[in-house]
C-alpha positions in Angstrom: 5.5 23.1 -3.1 8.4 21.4 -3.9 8.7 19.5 -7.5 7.4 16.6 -8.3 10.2 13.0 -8.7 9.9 10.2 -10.4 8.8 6.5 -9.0 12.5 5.8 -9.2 13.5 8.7 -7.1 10.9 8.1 -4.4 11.9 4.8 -4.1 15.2 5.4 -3.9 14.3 8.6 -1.2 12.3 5.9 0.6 15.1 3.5 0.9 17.3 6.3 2.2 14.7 7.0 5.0 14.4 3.7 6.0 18.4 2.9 6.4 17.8 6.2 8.5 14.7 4.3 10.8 16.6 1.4 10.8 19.8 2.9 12.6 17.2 4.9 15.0 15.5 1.0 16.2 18.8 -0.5 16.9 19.9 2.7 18.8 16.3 2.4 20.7 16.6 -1.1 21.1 19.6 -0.1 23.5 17.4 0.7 25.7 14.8 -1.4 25.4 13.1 -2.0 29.1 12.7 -5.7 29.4 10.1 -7.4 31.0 6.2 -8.3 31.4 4.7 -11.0 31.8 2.9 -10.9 28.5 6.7 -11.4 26.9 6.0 -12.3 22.8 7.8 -15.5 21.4 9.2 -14.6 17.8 7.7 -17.6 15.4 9.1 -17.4 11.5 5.9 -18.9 9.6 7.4 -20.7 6.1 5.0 -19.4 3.0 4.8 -19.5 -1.0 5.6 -15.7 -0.6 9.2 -16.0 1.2 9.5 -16.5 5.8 7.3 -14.4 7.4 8.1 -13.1 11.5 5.6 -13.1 13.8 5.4 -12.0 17.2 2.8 -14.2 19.4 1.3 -13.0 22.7 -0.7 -15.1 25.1 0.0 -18.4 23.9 1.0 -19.3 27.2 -2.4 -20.1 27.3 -2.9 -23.9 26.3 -6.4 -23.6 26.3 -8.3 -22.6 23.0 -8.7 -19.2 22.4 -9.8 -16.4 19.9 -7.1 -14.6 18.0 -6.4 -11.2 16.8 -4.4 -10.7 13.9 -2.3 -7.6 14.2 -0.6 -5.3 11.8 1.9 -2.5 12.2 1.9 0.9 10.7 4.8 2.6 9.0 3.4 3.7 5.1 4.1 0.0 3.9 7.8 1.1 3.8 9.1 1.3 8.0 7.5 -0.2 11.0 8.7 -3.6 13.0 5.8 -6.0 15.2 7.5 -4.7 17.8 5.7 -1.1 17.6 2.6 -2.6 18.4 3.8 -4.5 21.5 2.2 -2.1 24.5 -1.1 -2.0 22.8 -1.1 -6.0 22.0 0.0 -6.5 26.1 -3.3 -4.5 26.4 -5.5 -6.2 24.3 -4.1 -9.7 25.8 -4.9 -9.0 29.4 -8.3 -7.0 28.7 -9.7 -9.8 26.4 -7.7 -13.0 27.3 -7.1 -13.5 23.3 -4.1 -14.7 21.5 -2.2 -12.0 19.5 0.1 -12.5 16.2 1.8 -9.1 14.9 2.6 -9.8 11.5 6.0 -8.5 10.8 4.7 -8.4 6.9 7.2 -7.6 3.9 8.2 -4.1 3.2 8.2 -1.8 0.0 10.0 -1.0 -2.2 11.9 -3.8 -2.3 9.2 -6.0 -1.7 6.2 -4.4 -3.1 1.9 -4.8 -3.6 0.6 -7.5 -3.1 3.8 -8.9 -0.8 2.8 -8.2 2.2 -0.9 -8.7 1.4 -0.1 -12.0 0.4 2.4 -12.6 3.2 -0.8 -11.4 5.7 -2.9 -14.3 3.9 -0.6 -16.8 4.4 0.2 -16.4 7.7 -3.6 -16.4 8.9 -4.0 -19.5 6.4 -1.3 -21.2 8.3 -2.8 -20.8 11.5 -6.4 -21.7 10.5 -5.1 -25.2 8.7 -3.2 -25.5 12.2 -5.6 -24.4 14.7 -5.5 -27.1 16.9 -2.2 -27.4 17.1 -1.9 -23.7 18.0 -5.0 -23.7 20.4 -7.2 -21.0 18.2 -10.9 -21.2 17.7 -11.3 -20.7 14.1 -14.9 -18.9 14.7 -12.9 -16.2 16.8 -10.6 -14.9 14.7 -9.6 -11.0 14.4 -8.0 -9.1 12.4 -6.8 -5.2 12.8 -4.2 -3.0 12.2 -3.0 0.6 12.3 -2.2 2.8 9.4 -0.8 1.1 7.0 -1.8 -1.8 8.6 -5.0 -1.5 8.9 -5.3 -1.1 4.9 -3.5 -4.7 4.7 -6.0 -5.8 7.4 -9.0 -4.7 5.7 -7.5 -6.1 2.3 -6.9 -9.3 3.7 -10.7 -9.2 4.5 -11.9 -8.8 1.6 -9.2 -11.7 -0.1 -10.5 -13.9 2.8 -13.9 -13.3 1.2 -12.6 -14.0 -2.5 -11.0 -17.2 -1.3 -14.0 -18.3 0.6 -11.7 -20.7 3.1 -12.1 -18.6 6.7 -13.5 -15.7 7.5 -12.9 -12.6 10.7 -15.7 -12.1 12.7 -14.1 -8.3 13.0 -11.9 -6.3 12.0 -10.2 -2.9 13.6 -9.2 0.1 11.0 -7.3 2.4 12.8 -6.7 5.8 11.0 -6.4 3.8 7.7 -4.7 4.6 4.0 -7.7 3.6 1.7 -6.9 5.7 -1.5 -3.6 5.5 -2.7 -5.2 6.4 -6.3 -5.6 9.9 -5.5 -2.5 11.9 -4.8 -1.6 13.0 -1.4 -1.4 16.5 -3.2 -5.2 16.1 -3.7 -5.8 15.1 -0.3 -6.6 16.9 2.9 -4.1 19.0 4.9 -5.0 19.4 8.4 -2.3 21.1 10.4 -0.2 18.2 11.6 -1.2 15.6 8.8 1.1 13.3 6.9 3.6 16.0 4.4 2.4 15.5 0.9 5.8 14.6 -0.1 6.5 11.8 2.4 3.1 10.6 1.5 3.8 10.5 -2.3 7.0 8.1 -1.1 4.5 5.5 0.6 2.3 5.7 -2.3 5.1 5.3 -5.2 6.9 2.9 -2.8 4.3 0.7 -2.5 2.2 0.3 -5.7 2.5 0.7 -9.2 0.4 3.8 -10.5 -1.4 1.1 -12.9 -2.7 -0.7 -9.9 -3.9 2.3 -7.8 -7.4 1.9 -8.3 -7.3 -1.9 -7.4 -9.8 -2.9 -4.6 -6.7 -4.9 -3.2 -5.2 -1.6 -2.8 -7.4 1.0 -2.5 -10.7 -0.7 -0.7 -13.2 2.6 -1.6 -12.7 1.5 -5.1 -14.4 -2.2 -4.3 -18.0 -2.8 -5.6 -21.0 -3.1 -3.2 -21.0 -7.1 -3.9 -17.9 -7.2 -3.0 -18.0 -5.2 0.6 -21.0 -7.1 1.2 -20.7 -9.9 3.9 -17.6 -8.7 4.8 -16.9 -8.3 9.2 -18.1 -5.8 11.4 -15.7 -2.9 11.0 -14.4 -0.4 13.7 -12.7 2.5 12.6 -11.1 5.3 14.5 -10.4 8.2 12.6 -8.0 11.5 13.9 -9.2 14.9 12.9 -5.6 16.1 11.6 -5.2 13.8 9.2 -5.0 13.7 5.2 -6.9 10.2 5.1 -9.6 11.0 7.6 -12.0 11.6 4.6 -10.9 8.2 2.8 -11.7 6.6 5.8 -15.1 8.3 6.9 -15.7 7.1 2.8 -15.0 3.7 3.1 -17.1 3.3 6.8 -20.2 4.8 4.5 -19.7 2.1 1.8 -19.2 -0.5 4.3 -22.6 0.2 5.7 -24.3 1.0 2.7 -23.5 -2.7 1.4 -25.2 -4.2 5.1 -21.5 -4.2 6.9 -21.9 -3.2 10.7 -19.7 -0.3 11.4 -18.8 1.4 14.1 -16.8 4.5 13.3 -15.2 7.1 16.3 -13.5 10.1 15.3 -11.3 12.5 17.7 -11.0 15.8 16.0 -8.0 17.0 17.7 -5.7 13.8 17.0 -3.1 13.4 14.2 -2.4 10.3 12.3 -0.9 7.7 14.1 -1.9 9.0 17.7 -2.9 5.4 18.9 0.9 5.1 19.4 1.1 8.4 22.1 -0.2 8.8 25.2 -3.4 11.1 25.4 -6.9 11.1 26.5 -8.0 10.3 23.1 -5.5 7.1 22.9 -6.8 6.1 26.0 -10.5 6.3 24.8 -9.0 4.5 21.6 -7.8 1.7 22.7 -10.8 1.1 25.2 -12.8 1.7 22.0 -11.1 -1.3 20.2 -11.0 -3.5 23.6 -15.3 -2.9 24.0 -15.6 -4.0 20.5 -12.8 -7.0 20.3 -14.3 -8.4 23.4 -17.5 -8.2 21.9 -17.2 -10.2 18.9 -13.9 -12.5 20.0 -14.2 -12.8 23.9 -15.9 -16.4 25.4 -18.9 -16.3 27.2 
C-alpha cells in the first residue's frame, strides 16, 4: 500500500487530476455528435452561493410538468451536466418530465457544503418560480449518480430541515454515504474505486472534522431525521467499495418508515449506469418504472 499524504497533498493531487479530465472533455468535445431532438438549453441560475449552470431538457414543453432534479457523478471533484445527457434524453421521452442537471460547484476549491447548498438553491429557485417555468411543485424529483446521488439524498434531507418543498422521490444510484470511514477501511471488490483515489475525493471534499455530519455522510443521520423523508430507489453494483454504505443507508431508510426500493447487480462496478450492458439497461428501466410512478400524470 502506498503511504499515506496529507489533506494538502490530496488536494493538490486532485487538482492535478482534474486539469488532466479537463484537457480530456475539450478534446472529447471535438467530437461531440450533435443532435436530438431532446437538445438541453444551458440556464445560469443567480444564488447566495455564487452562478450555478444548469442544463434543462423538455422544457419545450409549455405545459406543466413534473421535474427531476439531476446530478452528475465524478467524487465531488470532476464530472460536467453534460455526462448525464443520454440518460436524461431517456428519462425525458419515457416519462414526459422536465429535467435540470445541476452543474453543482466542485472541490477543492469549492468545498462541503458548496455544492449542497448550490443544489438547494437551484431547486429553491425553481419552486418560488414554478409557474413561470411550467413545473408542478407536487412532482418534483430529485436523483443523482455517485457523487451525486449523495448531494441528492443530502439535499433531501435539508429540504426536510427547511420545511419549504419537499421530493416526492428520490433516485441513489451507486452512492458515497460514508466519507467518515476511510476508503482503506472499506470494501475492495475487484474493480472498485483505488483506495487512493478515493482518499482524494474524501480529503478533497470535506474536512475530516465534518465527516460524521449527516450533511455529509447520510448513515450518520438519526431515525427522526430519515423519517418522512421520499421514497428512495437505490441501485447498487456488486464491485464496488460503497456497496455496503449504501445497502446500510437503504436499511435505515426503511427502518425509520421510508419506502425503499433497493436493486443490486453483482457483477457491475461503480459507475456502470454510464456503460452500456444488460445490467445498465435494467438500470435505467429500473429508475424510469419508479420515476414514472411517483412523477408521471395520470
Amino acid at each position: 500500500m502506498s503511504k499515506l499524504l496529507t489533506r494538502e497533498q490530496y488536494i493538490k493531487k486532485a487538482r492535478r487530476i482534474r486539469h488532466f479530465y479537463d484537457l480530456m472533455y475539450k478534446f472529447k468535445k471535438l467530437f461531440r455528435k450533435p443532435g436530438n431532438k431532446f437538445k438541453s438549453k444551458e440556464i445560469f441560475i443567480n444564488t447566495n452561493y455564487g452562478k450555478v449552470r444548469t442544463l434543462w431538457y423538455g422544457f419545450e414543453n409549455t405545459e406543466k410538468a413534473s421535474v427531476l432534479f439531476d446530478l452528475h457523478g465524478g467524487g465531488f471533484i470532476l464530472g460536467r451536466a453534460e455526462m448525464d445527457e443520454n440518460i436524461n434524453i431517456g428519462f425525458a421521452g419515457e416519462i414526459g418530465c422536465k429535467i435540470i442537471s445541476i452543474d453543482y460547484a466542485k472541490a477543492p476549491e469549492y468545498p462541503y457544503p458548496a455544492a449542497v447548498n448550490q443544489t438547494y438553491a437551484v431547486v429553491k429557485h425553481v419552486y418560488e418560480n414554478a409557474d413561470k417555468y411550467m413545473i408542478d411543485t407536487g412532482r418534483m424529483a430529485i436523483g443523482g449518480h455517485s457523487a451525486g446521488a449523495n448531494i441528492g439524498t443530502v439535499t433531501c434531507l435539508k429540504a426536510k430541515k427547511e420545511g419549504l418543498f419537499q421530493f416526492v422521490c428520490q433516485i441513489l444510484d451507486y452512492p458515497p454515504l460514508d466519507l467518515a470511514t476511510s476508503p482503506l477501511d472499506k470494501p475492495r471488490p475487484k474493480g472498485s474505486i483505488p483506495p487512493n483515489m478515493a482518499l482524494v475525493f474524501d480529503a478533497s471534499y470535506v474536512d475530516p472534522d465534518q465527516a460524521r455530519d449527516p450533511f455529509v455522510s447520510p448513515v450518520y443521520a438519526a431515525p427522526e431525521d430519515l423519517a418522512g423523508l421520499p421514497p428512495a430507489l437505490f441501485i447498487l453494483a456488486g464491485r464496488d467499495s460503497l456497496h455496503d454504505e449504501g445497502l446500510k443507508y437503504c436499511g435505515l431508510l426503511n427502518a425509520a418508515g421510508v419506502v425503499t426500493e433497493c436493486h443490486e447487480y453483482p457483477d457491475a462496478a461503480h459507475g456502470f449506469t454510464y456503460e452500456p450492458s444488460k445490467d445498465t439497461v435494467d438500470a435505467l428501466e429500473k429508475m424510469t418504472a419508479f420515476l414514472k410512478r411517483y412523477i408521471q400524470a395520470g
